[in-house]
Steps between C-alpha positions, in 0.01 A plus 500: 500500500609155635317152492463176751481274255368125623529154369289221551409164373109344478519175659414275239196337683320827435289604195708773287175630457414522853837630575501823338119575584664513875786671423295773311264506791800596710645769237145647491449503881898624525403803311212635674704529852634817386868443675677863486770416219360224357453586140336154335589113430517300266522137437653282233507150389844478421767187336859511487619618872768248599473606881126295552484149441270402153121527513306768492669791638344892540694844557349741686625870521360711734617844353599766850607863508796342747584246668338633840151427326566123603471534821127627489485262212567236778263629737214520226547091390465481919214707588315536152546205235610192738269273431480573101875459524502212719295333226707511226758448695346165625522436099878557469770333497797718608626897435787708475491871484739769386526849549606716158537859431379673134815632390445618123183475258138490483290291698272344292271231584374257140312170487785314430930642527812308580695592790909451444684480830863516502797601719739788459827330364795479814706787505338778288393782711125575501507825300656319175290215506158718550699708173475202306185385540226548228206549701193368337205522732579488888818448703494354774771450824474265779552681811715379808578141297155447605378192344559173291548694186796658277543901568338617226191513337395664173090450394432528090248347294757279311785436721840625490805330422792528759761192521405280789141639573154329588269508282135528710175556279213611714084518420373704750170377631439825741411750429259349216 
C-alpha cells in the first residue's frame, strides 16, 4: 500500500468552520468517483509539521494500491471533482505533497494519533536500521525523496521517541 500524502494551510481570512465543511465536501465527492486503486482518504487537522508555515495546517492521505493509481487520481480531480476542489482550494493557502510507501505495521486510522517523522541515521544500511526499529502502529517511507519531509514516518496513538524526530499530532476531521 502507498500514500500521497498533501499539506495545506487555510488562509486565515477564512472561517475554520467553513474550511473543513469544503474540504469534507471534497473528501465525500472524492470517494464516490470510484478511481481503480483508490482505496479511501482521509483528512487531518494536524500541529507540529515544521515544513508549513504556522496556522492552521491539514494532512491529507489519499491511501493507493501503487503509485500508478495517481495518474487516474489526476484525471478524476480534472474530469470529476474540479470545481469541489477548486473551492477549497480557492480557501488555501499553499501545499506540499509526498509520496510514502507502508513498510511494516497495521494501518489503523483513530480520532486522534501522533505521527513521528524521522530520517534513517547517515551511514547505516537500510536492513539494520528497519532491525532496530520498534514498530508501534504504521511505518511509513517517503518514496523517490519526494517531498518537504524527513524519510520516515511511523503513525501511533502516542508518539514514538527517536532522537531528532517531529513530533506531529493529528485530529482527523474526515472521515467523521
Amino acid at each position: 500500500m502507498e500514500a500521497y500524502v498533501f499539506w495545506h494551510r487555510r488562509d486565515p481570512q477564512v472561517n475554520r468552520e467553513r474550511y473543513e465543511e469544503y474540504l469534507i465536501r471534497f473528501h465525500e465527492n472524492f470517494q464516490r468517483v470510484g478511481v481503480r486503486g483508490f482505496l479511501h482518504s482521509t483528512s487531518y487537522r494536524i500541529s507540529g509539521v515544521s515544513w508549513m508555515p504556522q496556522g492552521d495546517v491539514y494532512e491529507d492521505w489519499y491511501l493507493i494500491e501503487d503509485s500508478g493509481v495517481l495518474d487516474r487520481l489526476i484525471d478524476a480531480v480534472e474530469k470529476d471533482t474540479r470545481t469541489v476542489h477548486d473551492e477549497i482550494a480557492s480557501f488555501s493557502l499553499e501545499g506540499k505533497g509526498t509520496l510514502l510507501a507502508l513498510k511494516a505495521g497495521e494501518l489503523s486510522e483513530v480520532r486522534q494519533d501522533v505521527a513521528t517523522w524521522f530520517s534513517k541515521p547517515r551511514g547505516v544500511q537500510y536492513e539494520k536500521f528497519y532491525a532496530s526499529l520498534e514498530v508501534s502502529g504504521s511505518l511509513w517511507r517517503r518514496l523517490l525523496a519526494m517531498g518537504p519531509s524527513p524519510e520516515f514516518c511511523m503513525i501511533s496513538a502516542e508518539g514514538v521517541t527517536i532522537p531528532s524526530s517531529i513530533q506531529v499530532k493529528r485530529e482527523m476531521i474526515f472521515p467523521r
